[in-house]
C-alpha positions in Angstrom: 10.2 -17.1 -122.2 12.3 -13.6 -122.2 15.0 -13.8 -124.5 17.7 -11.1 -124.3 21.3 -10.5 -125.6 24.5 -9.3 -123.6 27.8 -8.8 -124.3 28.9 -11.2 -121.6 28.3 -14.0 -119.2 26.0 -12.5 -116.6 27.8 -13.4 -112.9 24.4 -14.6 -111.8 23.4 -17.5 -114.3 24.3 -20.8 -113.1 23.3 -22.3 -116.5 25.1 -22.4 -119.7 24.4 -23.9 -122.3 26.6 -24.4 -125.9 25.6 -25.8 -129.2 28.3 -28.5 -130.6 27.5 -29.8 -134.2 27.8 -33.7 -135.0 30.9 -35.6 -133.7 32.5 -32.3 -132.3 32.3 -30.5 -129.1 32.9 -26.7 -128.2 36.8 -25.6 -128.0 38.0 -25.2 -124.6 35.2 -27.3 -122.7 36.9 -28.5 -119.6 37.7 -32.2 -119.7 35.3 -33.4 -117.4 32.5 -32.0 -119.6 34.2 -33.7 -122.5 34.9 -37.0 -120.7 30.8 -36.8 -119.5 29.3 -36.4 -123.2 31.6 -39.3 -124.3 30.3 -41.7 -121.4 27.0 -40.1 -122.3 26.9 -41.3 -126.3 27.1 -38.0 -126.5 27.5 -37.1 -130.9 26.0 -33.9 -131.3 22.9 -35.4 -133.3 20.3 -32.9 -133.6 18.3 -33.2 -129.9 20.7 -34.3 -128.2 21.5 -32.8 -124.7 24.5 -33.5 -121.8 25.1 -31.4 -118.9 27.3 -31.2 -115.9 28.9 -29.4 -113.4 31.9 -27.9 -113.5 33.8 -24.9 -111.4 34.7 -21.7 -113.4 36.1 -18.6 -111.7 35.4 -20.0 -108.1 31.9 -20.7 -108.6 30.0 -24.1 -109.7 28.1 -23.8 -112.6 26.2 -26.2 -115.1 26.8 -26.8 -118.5 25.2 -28.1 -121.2 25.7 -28.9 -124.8 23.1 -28.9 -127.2 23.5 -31.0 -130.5 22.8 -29.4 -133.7 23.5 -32.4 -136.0 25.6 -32.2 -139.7 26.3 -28.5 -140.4 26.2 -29.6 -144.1 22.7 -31.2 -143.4 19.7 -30.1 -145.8 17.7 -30.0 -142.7 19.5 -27.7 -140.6 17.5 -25.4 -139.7 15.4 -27.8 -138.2 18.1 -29.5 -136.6 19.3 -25.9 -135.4 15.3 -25.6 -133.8 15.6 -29.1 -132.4 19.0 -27.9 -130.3 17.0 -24.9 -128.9 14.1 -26.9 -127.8 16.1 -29.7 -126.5 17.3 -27.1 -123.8 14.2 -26.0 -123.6 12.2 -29.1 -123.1 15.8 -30.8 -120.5 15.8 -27.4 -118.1 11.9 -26.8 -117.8 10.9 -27.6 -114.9 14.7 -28.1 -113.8 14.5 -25.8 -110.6 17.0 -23.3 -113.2 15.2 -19.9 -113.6 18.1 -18.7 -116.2 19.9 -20.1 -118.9 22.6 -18.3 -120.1 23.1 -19.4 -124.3 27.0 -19.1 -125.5 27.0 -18.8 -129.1 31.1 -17.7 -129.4 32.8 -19.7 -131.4 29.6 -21.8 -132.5 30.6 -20.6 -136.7 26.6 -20.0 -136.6 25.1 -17.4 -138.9 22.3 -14.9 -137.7 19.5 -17.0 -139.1 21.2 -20.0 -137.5 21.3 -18.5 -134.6 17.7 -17.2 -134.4 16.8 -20.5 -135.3 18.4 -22.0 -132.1 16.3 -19.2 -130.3 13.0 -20.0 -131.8 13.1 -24.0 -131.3 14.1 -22.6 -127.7 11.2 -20.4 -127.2 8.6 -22.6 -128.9 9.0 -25.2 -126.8 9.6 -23.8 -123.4 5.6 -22.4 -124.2 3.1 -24.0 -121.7 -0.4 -23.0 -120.6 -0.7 -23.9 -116.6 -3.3 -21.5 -115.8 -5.8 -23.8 -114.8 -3.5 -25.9 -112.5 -3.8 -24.9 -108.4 -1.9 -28.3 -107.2 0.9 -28.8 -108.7 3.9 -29.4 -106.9 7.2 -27.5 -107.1 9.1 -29.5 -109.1 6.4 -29.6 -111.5 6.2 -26.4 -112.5 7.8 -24.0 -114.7 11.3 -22.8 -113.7 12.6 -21.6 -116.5 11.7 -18.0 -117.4 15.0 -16.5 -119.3 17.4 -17.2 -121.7 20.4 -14.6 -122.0 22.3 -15.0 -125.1 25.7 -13.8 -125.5 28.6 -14.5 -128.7 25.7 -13.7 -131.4 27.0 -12.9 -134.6 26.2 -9.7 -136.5 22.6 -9.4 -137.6 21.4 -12.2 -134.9 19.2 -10.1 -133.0 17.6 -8.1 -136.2 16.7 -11.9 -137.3 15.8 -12.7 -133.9 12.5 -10.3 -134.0 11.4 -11.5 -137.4 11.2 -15.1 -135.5 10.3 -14.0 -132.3 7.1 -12.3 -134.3 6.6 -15.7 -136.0 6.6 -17.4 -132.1 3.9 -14.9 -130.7 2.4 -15.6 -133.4 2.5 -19.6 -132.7 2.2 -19.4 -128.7 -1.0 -17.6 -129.5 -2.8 -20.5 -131.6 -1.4 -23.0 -129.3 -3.5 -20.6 -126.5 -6.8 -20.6 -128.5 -6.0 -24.5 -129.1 -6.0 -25.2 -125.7 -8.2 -23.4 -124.4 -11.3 -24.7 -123.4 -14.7 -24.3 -125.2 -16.1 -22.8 -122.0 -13.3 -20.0 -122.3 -13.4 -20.5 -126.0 -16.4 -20.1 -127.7 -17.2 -17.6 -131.4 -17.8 -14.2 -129.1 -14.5 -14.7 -127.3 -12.6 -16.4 -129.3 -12.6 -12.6 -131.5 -12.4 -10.9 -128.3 -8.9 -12.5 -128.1 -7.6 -11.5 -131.3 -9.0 -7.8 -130.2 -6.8 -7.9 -127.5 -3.8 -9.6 -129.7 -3.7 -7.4 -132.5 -4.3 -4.3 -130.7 -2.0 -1.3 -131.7 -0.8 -3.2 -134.8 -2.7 -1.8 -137.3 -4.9 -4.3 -138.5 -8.6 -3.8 -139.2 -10.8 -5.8 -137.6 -14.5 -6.8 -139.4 -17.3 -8.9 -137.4 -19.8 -10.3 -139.1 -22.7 -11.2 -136.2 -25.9 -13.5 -137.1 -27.7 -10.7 -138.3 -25.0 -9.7 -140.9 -25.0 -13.4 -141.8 -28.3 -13.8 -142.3 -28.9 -10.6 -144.2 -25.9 -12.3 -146.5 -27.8 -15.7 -147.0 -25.2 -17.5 -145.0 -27.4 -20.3 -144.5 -24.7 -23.2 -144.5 -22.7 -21.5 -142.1 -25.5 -20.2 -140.1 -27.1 -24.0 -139.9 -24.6 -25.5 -138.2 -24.3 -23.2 -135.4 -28.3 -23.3 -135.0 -28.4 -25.6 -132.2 -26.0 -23.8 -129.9 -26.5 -20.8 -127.2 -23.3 -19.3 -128.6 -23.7 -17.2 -131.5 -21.9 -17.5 -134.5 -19.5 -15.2 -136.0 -17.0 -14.3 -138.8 -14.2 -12.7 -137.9 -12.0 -10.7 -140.7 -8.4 -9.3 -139.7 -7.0 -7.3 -142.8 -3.5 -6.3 -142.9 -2.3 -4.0 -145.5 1.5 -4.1 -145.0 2.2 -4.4 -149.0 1.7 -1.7 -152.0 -1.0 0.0 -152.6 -3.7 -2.0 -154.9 -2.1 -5.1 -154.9 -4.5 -8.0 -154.3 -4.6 -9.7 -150.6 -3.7 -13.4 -150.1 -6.3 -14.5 -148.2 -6.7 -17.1 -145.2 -9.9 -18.6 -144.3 -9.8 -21.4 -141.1 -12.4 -23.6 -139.7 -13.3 -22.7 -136.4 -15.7 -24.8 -134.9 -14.9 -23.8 -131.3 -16.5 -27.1 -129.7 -17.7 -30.2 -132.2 -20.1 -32.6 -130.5 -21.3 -33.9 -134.0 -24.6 -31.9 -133.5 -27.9 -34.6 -134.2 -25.0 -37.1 -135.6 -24.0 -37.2 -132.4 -20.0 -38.3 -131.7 -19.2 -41.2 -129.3 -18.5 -39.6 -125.8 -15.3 -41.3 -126.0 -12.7 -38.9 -126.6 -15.1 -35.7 -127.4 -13.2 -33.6 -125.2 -10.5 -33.0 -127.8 -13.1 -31.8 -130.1 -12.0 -28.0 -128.5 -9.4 -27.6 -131.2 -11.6 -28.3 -134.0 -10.8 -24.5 -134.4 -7.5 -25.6 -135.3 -7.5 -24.2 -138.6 -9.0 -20.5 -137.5 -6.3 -20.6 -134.7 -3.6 -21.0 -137.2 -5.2 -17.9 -139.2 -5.7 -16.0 -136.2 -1.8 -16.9 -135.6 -0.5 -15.8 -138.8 -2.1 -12.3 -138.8 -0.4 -11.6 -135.4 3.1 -13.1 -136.6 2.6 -11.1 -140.1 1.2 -8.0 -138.0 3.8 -7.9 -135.3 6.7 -8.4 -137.8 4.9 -5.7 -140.1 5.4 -7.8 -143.4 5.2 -5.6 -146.9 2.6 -8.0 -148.0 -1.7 -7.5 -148.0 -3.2 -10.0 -146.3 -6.6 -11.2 -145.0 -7.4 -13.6 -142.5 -10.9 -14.8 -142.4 -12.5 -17.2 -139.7 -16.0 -18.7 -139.9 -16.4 -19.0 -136.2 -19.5 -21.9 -134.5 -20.0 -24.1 -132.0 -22.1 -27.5 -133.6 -24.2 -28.3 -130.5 -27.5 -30.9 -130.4 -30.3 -29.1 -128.7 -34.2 -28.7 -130.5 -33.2 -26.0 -132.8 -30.4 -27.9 -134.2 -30.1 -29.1 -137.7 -30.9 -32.4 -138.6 -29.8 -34.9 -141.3 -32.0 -34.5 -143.9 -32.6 -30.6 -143.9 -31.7 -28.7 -147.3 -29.6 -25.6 -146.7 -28.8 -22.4 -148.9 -25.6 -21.2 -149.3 -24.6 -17.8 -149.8 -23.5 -18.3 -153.3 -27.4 -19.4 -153.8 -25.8 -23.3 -154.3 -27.9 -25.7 -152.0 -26.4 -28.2 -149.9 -28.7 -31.5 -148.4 -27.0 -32.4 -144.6 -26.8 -36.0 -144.9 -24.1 -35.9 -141.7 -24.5 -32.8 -139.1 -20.8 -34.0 -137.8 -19.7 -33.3 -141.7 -20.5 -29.6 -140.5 -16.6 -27.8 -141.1 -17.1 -27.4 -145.0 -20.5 -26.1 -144.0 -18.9 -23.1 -142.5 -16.1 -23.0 -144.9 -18.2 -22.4 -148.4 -19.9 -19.7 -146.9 -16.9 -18.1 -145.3 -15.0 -19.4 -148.6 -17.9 -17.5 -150.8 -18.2 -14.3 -148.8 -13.9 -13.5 -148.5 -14.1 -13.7 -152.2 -16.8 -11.2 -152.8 -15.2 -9.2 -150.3 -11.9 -8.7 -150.6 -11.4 -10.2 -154.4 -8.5 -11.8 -153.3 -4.8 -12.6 -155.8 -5.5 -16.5 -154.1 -7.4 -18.3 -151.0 -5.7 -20.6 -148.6 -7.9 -22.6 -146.4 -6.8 -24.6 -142.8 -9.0 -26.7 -141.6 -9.6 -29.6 -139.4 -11.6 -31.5 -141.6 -11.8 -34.9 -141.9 -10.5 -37.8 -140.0 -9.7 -39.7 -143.1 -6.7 -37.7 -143.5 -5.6 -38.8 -140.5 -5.8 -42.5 -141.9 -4.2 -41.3 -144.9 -1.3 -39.2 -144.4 -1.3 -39.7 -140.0 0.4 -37.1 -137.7 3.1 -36.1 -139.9 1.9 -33.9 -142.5 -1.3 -31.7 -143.5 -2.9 -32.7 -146.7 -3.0 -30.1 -149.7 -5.7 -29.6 -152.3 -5.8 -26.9 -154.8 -6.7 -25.9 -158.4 -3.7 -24.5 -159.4 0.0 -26.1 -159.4 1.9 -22.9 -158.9 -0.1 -22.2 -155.3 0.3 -26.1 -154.4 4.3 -25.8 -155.1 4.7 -22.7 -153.7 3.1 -24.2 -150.5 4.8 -27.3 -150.3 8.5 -25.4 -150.6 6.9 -23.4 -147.7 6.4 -26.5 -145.5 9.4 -27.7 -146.4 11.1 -24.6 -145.3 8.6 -24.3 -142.2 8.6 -27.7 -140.9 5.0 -27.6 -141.5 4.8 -30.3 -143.8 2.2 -30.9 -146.7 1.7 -33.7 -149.0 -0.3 -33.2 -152.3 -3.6 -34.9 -152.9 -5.9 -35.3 -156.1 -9.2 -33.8 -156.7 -11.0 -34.2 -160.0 -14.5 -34.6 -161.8 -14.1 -38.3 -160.8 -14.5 -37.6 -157.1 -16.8 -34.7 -157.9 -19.7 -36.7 -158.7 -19.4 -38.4 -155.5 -20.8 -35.5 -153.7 -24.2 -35.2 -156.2 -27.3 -35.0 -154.3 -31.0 -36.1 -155.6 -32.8 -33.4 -153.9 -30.3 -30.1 -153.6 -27.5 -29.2 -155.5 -24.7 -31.2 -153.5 -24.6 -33.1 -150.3 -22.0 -32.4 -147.5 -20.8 -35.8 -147.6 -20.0 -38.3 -150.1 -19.1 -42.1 -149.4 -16.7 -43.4 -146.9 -13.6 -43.7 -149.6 -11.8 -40.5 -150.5 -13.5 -39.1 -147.7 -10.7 -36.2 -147.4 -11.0 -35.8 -151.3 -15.1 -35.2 -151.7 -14.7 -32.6 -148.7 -12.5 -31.0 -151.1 -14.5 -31.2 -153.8 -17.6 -29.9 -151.9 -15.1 -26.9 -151.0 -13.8 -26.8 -154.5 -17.6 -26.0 -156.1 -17.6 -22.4 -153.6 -14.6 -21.3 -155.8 -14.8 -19.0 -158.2 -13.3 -19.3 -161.5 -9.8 -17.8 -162.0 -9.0 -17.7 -158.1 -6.0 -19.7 -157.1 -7.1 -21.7 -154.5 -5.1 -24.3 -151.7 -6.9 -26.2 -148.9 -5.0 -27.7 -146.1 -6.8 -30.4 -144.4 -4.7 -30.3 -141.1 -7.0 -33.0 -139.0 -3.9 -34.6 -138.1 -1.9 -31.5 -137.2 -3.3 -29.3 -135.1 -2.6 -31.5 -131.9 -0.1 -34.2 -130.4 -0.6 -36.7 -127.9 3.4 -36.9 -127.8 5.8 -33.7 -127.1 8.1 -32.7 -130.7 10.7 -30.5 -130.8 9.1 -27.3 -130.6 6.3 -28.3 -128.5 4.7 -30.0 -125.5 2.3 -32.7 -125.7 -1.1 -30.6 -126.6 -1.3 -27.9 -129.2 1.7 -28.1 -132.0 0.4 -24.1 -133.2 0.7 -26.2 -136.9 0.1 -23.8 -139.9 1.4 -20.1 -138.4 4.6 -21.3 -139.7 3.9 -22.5 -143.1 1.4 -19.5 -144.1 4.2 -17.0 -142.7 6.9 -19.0 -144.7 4.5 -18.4 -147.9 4.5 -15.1 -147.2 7.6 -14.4 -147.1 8.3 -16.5 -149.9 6.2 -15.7 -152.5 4.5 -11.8 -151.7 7.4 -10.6 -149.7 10.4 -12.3 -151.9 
């Protein structure tokens, strides 16, 4: 969506739309209008949308109010996001090419504002490029949102976040996009083409380089498939000279059969966005890229496809990591930590990184543990883990703190090799931690995000469509901002 600002109401948009807090409605909204929200249960609770039509200088026009909820609300923000996409999400596919947004009189601040924009923006995102039959009324009408009564400093805020949504529509693109499309060679073609003329330096790492490296964990799971695997490193150097990247490694295991330990057939399909976590990396370097944050910054993605073919790797086989630890496969489909500790290992010898955050979709126990409402966070260091759970708070990317220790360590001891990628079925989203845990070096601050239950939504929310929710762009750009830019 094309978001713009004027000074006053275009004469050709047919679609306004107004904000009104909880219990309240705009001043000087004709009677009918106010008469409609009340037969409407219409309270301004955050979400909530009424429109109608009313005439206005000799033309018929429709309005609509958006509810923003309690301005004294701890969650306002998000309520602020939930008004923007509620207009989004109501006038879609509305036959409405334009909405025009009236902020005057609204007693919003800039960053109140831009937040109305974003939640607006987020979810009006949808990728239709494969559909040839849909029908008219299906489609995409709304293109533009013209936005007029903006306090002072609104549209300065408005292209931090509208970085920060580039940044998000572009995961939820490599999310949905199909491993066909999607595969290790393209999926860092894409990012070419996304960070070009920002300034970021781009490294590839082919199988050669990987092998040359000892990346033999990494390098094993993507054995059995014609794609080849890559690593793919975007570096942006945005803060001071000398100062120690943050650094973001993802998962992105660009189609997940399962490999030998084959998955049921049932459902495999969503197994395309088991790149979730590199597409949330990816993500955050164009949001921190396009907004040109003052902070140094390396995102990292260990980029495979786990297919079953004769050359694949079998339960059983003994593999070397590139730290020299050795790793017996007891599960091929326990393959995402695989490629983590060797992309884990070599982003610490490369870019001796201040701390690591990793995203992955990892394990389906932390679905059964913590569902669809929040990633789970590991880490070695209390500082990281509260600095990233203020950012999710702050994001709307939630997190929720769980254990590691030398108890569940243990779990993961192999007889033959040095660990084994999978422990037993309890604290199934803990041992993978622990298996990540032993690739990090003493000293390093380290976080993973296990965001299995994150990355996609069989529901719409409020700043996105059923499909990819573009989860972890937010809360690594919050951190950012946080805790390197202050």
């Amino acid at each position: 969506m094309q978001i713009t600002f004027a000074d006053s109401l275009p004469a050709d948009v047919s679609l306004i739309a107004s904000i009104a807090n909880k219990d309240s409605l705009p001043e000087g909204i004709e009677p009918v209008l106010a008469e409609g929200a009340k037969r409407g249960r219409f309270k301004g609770g955050a979400g909530q949308v009424v429109d109608g039509y009313v005439e206005r200088d000799g033309k018929v026009v429709r309005v609509a109010l958006a509810g923003a909820g309690d301005p004294g609300a701890t969650d306002r923000r998000a309520n602020l996001e939930k008004a923007g996409g509620a207009l989004a999400a109501k006038f879609l596919t509305s036959g409405e090419a334009d909405i025009a947004i009236d902020l005057s009189g609204s007693g919003l601040s800039a960053e109140d504002a831009a937040a109305v924009l974003l939640g607006l923006r987020l979810r009006a995102w949808r990728w239709d490029e494969y559909r040839t039959t849909q029908k008219d009324a299906e489609k995409v009408s709304l293109r533009n949102a013209v936005v007029i009564g903006v306090p002072d400093g609104t549209q300065a805020a408005w292209e931090r976040e509208s970085a920060l949504a580039e940044g998000v529509e572009f995961t939820k693109r490599l999310i949905t996009e199909p491993a066909n499309v999607l595969y290790p060679e393209s999926f860092v073609e894409l990012c070419r083409e996304a960070l070009e003329g920002t300034g970021i330096e781009i490294i590839v790492l082919d199988v050669d380089d990987m092998t040359k490296l000892g990346m033999g964990a990494l390098l094993g799971v993507g054995q059995g498939s014609d794609k080849p695997s890559r690593i793919l490193a975007m570096r942006w150097n945005g803060g001071a000279s000398g100062d120690k990247p943050t650094v973001f490694v993802g998962k992105g295991v660009t189609f997940d059969t399962g490999g030998i330990s084959l998955k049921p057939g049932a459902g495999m399909e969503d197994m395309k966005w088991d790149m979730g976590g590199a597409g949330a990396v990816a993500g955050a370097m164009v949001a921190l890229a396009k907004r040109k944050a003052k902070a140094n910054v390396v995102g990292v993605c260990g980029l495979v496809e786990n297919m079953p073919d004769g050359k694949a790797q079998r339960p059983g086989d003994v593999v070397k990591t590139m730290s020299g630890q050795t790793v017996e496969v007891i599960n091929t489909d326990a393959e995402g930590r695989l490629v983590l500790c060797d992309a884990l290992h070599w982003a610490q010898e490369e870019f001796q990184p201040a701390a690591v955050i990793d995203l992955a979709t990892l394990t389906g126990a932390m679905i059964i543990a913590l569902g669809h409402e929040q990633a789970g966070l590991f880490s070695n260091d209390d500082t990281l883990a509260e600095r990233l759970s203020a950012a999710g708070k702050a994001s709307g990317d939630g997190v929720w703190r769980m254990p590691v220790g030398p108890a569940y360590d243990k779990l993961i001891d192999s007889p033959i090799a040095d660990m084994k990628n999978v422990g037993p079925r309890e604290a199934g989203s803990i041992t993978a931690a622990q298996f990540l845990k032993r690739f990090i070096k003493d000293g390093t601050p380290w976080a993973h995000l296990d965001i299995a239950g994150m990355a996609w939504s069989n529901k719409p929310g409020p700043t996105y469509g059923k499909g990819a929710t573009g989860y972890g762009v937010r809360l690594l750009d919050q951190y950012v901002r946080d805790v390197i830019e202050g």
